[in-house]
Structure formats: structure tokens, C-alpha cells
N, C-alpha and C positions, 0 to 999 in steps of 0.2 A: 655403427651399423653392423649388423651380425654378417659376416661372410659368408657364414655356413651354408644359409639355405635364402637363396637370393638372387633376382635378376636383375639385368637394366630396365630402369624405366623409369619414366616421369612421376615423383612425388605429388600428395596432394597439394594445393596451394599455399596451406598454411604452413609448407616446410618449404627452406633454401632447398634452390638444386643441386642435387650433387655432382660435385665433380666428376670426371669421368675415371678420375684413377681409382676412386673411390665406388665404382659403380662394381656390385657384386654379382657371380655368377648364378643361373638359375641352376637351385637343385631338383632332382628325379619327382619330388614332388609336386613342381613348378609354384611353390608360395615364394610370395615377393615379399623379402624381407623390408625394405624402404615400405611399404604397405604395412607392415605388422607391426615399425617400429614408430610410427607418425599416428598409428591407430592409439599404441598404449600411451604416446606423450600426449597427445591429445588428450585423451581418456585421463592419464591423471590430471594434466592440469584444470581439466572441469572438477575431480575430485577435489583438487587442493583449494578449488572456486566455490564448490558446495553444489554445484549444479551436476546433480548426480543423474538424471535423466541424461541428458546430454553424453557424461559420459557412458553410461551402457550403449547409447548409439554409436559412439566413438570406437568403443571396444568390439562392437557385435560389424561395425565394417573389418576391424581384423579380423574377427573370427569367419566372414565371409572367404577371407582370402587363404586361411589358414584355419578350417574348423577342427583340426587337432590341436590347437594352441592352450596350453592346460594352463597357463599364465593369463592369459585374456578369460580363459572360462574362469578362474578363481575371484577374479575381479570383477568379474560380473554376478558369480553366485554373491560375492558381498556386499552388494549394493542393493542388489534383489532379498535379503533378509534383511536389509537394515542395519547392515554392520559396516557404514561409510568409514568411522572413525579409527578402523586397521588401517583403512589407504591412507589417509590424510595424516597419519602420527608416523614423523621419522620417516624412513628409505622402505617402503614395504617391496617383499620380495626383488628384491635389487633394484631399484625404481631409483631415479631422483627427483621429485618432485619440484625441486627449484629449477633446476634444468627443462622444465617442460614450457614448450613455445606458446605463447598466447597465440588464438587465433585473431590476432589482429586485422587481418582482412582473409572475407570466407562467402561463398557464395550462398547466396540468400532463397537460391533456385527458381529465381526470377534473372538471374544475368545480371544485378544485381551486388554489390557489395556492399557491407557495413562495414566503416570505418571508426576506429577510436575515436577521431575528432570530432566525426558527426555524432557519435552516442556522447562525446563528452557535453557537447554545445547542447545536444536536447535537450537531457539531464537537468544541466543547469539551468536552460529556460523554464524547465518545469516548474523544480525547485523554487527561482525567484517568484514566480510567478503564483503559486502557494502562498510564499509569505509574503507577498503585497495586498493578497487578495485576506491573508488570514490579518493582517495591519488594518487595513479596512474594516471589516467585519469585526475584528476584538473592538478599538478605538470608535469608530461612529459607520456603522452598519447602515446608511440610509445614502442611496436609495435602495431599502430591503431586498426589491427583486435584484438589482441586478448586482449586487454583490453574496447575498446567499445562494443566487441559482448555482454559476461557476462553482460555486466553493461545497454547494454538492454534486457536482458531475467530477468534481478531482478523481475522487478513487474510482471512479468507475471508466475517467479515460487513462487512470493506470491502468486498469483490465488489460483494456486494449492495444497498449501499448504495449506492454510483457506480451500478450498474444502473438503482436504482429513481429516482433522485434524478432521472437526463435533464438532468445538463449542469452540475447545481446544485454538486456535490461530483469533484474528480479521484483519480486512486489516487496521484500521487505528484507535489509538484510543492515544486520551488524556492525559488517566493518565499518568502521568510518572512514577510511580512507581506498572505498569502492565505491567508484564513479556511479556502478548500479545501483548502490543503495540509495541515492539521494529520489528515486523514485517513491521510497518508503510514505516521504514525505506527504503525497498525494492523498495519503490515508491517514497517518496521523495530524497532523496539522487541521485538515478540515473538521477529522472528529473534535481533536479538540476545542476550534473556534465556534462551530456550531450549538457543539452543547452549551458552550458558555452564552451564548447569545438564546438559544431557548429557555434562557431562567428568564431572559429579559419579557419574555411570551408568555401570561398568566394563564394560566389552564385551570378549568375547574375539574378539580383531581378525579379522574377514571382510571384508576391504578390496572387495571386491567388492561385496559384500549391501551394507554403508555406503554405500557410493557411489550403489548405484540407489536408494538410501530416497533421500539426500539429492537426488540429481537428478529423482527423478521425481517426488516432490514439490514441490521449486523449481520444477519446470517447470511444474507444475499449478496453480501459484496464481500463477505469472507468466502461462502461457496464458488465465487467465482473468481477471485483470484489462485484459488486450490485450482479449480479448474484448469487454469492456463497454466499454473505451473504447481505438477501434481507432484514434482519432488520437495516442494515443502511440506509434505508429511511425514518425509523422515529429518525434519529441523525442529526440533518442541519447542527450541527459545523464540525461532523466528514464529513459528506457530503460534505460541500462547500467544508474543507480541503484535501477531495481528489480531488476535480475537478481543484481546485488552482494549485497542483499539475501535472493532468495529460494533462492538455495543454503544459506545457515547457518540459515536458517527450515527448509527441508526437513529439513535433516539432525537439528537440534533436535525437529522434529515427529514427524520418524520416529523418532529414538531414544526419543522419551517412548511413544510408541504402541505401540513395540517390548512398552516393558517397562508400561507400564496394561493391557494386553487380553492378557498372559501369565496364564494361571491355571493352568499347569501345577506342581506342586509342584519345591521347589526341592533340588539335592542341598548338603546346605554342608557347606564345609572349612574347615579353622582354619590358622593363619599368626602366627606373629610377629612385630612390628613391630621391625625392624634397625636402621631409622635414619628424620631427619626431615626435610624441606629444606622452603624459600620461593625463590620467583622472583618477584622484585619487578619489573614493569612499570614504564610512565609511567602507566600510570592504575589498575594495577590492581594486587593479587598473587595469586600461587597456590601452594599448599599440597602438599605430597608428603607420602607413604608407604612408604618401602622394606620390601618386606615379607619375609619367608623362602618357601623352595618351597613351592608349595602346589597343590591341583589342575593343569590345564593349562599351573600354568607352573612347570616342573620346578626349573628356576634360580632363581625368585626373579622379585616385581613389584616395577614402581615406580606406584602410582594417586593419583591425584587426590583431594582431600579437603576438605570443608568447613572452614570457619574455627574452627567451633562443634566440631566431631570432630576439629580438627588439634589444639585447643588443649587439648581432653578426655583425650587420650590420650598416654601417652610412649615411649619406648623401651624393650624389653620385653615392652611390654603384650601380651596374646591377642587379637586378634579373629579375627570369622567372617567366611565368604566364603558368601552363601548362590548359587548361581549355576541358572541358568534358562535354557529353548531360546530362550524369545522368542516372542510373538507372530507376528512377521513374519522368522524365524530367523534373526535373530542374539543368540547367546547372550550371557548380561550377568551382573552378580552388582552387588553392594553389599557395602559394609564396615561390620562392625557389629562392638557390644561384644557379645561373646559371656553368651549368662542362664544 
């Protein structure tokens, strides 16, 4: 604690009290040094977190107490141009960055605390709860509604939870060994079990309609996580890494929604199964269909097929095609054994 220029008084919550031998006098200017130095630890350790908003708020309560503070203005002009990665590299301007106190419990301005334990146990519930839903959905996705619906409202009750949380929880982040990141999850995980389960959804191709489902949905749950936390736009990797993400979540969301809020009756056709194939991945495989002419496709398809339905059916067999406009028009069909 600097002696120089300093008086008694009670710290914010997030610092131990100080002792009294330790309690410094007020100088001519009346700044409270315990104020200015709880401001900049604070301050870097959201730097050293990445949650750079946070710390300009951290910094600009110094700067209240003390608006001559040329050390809090410099750290704040470089967060404000986007030059986070001077604070965060090594000791800047005499800083120790490891020394800086987590705010482990910090008022919420509701009377109010959030605690480590309780972010940690959320987290986690989130988290498992993603991948039981995303287990479901990859492995045998039926009953459709009520395992696709969840598995698209994930990223969007991450929104809200970063929203509500103020600082506690990020929408996408890195480390792997930050209890916030496992929020990430919300958003990858469902993009990814979604789209995989929209191959299993035949669509007769509207390369157009496809597109603005999937883009204008990615963009709507990428705009809005920006939104609640508008210091990821000075992070590019976490950045790109959400945007990677919410194109195959859109297009996933959209296709499922296409064909959930279709109640239109469906016309179905019948088709012959010609032939059978696999496309074995590195991590994955997938399942074909060759099927004979049928409805819209005069020549002949080739669709996409569950593991359970490739393995059910042979060459030969009849199925149906029962086929629909689509909710949001693009028209889809399913393959089934014909009753």
C-alpha cells in the first residue's frame, strides 16, 4: 500500500482489511490510496482474465478517487485502442499480475453475492447437461421434439446467463482450465449435434432458403452474445471461434425448426432402395441410400441415413418418402418403412 498519499478507511469487499498499523494517512489531496490500489489489482486481474470491460470499470473507480492517476489513465487508454496484450505480457508498469486478488465474492448490486462454488456447480450442470442432451440427439434423437427443442435453446440460455451473471461467466473462452469456459459448451456442442442430425432431415435443395436459415440464425446468436459481452471483440481467436461455431448451429436450428413447426400434411412417395454405401471418416461414418426415381427427383436420390435405419433395411426394400413445404419453406421429407 503506497503511504504517500492515503487515508483510513474501509476497503472494497474483494480486499482483506487492513490492519490498522498499516492504515495510511490522508494526503492534501484527500485520494485514498487503499481505493487506488484495490482499483488497479482488481483491474489487472480481469486483464490477466481477458475480461477487459470489467477491467476499465475497475480502473475508472480509481480514476474516480484519484482522476490525476496517470497509471490508471494509461491502462485504460490501452484497453480502449485494443492494445490488451501490453497488460497481460510480464509485470507492466510495475504491476504484478499474479498477485492480483480474484474477486471471489463481489456484490451483484442486488445485496447479492456470487460465489466460486455456486459459478463452479452451474457451470458444471450446464456443461453435463449439453452432453447428455448432445448423447441423445447424436445416438438416437427420437423423441425429436423433445430432445432437439433443449439442444436448441442451449446457446441462447448461454446469452442469458453471461447477461445475468456481470462478469462471473464468458460465452466462449480458451482456457481449459477456466471454470467460465465450460459455458462455451452451450454453443458448440449443440451446433455441432444439430447439424449432424439435419443430414438425417432430407430437404429438397433450396440452396438459397438453406443459406439465410443458416446465416441468419448464426448471426443472431453470435450478435447476441457480442452483445452481453462486447469485450470479445477485442479477442479474434475467441471471436473467429464463436462464429465457426454459430453457422452450423444456425443451419442445424434452422433445419430442425423448418421441419418441428410444419403442420402442414404431408404428400408421400414410395422408392426403392438400389443400393447401400458407408463413408468412413477419422472420427466418424456415414450411412447412404441409393434410392430409385421418386417424387422430385426424377433420376434417382442418394440420402443420408441413420445407423439404426441403414442397418434395418437392404436392397430391395420399399420405403416412403413422406415429403412437406416446411415451416420456414423449405421443403424436407423422411425416409421410412412403409405400414
Amino acid at each position: 500500500m503506497d503511504k504517500k498519499n492515503g487515508i483510513t478507511s474501509r476497503p472494497p469487499p474483494f480486499l482483506p482489511e487492513p490492519k490498522a498499523a498499516d492504515e495510511p494517512g490522508k494526503t492534501a489531496a484527500g485520494a485514498d490510496a487503499a481505493k487506488i490500489h484495490a482499483a488497479l489489482s482488481l483491474g489487472d486481474f480481469y486483464c490477466r482474465e481477458r475480461q477487459f470491460d470489467e477491467a476499465i470499470n475497475a480502473y475508472q473507480d480509481g480514476l474516480r478517487e484519484d482522476p490525476s492517476n496517470a497509471e490508471l489513465r494509461a491502462r485504460i487508454d490501452q484497453l480502449r485502442k485494443g492494445k490488451p496484450s501490453t497488460l497481460t505480457s510480464g509485470l507492466p508498469m510495475g504491476s504484478d499480475f499474479s498477485s492480483a486478488p480474484p474477486p471471489a465474492q463481489h456484490s451483484t448490486g442486488q445485496g447479492k453475492s456470487q460465489t466460486p462454488g455456486r459459478g463452479k456447480f452451474l457451470a458444471n450442470a450446464l456443461g453435463v447437461t449439453s452432453f447428455i442432451l448432445a448423447a441423445w440427439g447424436w445416438i438416437y434423437p427420437h423423441p425429436y421434439f423433445l430432445v432437439i427443442t433443449p439442444l436448441a435453446l442451449l446457446p441462447w440460455l448461454a446469452v442469458i446467463v453471461v447477461w445475468k451473471s456481470k462478469g462471473e461467466f464468458t460465452s466462449v473462452s480458451l482456457l481449459a482450465d477456466d471454470r467460465r469456459g465450460l459455458l462455451g459448451v452451450l454453443l458448440m456442442v449443440p451446433a455441432l449435434v444439430l447439424a449432424m442430425d439435419a443430414l438425417d432431415i432430407g430437404i429438397v435443395y433450396e440452396g438459397h432458403r438453406v443459406l439465410f436459415l443458416a446465416i441468419g440464425i448464426g448471426l443472431a446468436v453470435f450478435l447476441a452474445n457480442v452483445v452481453v459481452e462486447p469485450s470479445i471483440l477485442s479477442q479474434p481467436r475467441h471471436l473467429f471461434l464463436m462464429l465457426i461455431f454459430a453457422l452450423p448451429y444456425g443451419y442445424g436450428a434452422g433445419i430442425a425448426a423448418n421441419a418441428l413447426f410444419d403442420r402442414s400434411p404431408a404428400t408421400v412417395y414410395s422408392a426403392q432402395i438400389m443400393g447401400k454405401d458407408t463413408h468412413r471418416g477419422s472420427r466418424s461414418t456415414s450411412y447412404y441410400l441409393e434410392l430409385s426415381p421418386w417424387g422430385p427427383y426424377p433420376g434417382g436420390d442418394t440420402v443420408n441415413a441413420s445407423w439404426l435405419f441403414y442397418t434395418s433395411v437392404k436392397v430391395g426394400d420399399p420405403v416412403c418418402l413422406p415429403l412437406r413445404p416446411g415451416a420456414l419453406g423449405v421443403a424436407w421429407f423422411t425416409v421410412e418403412r412403409c405400414h
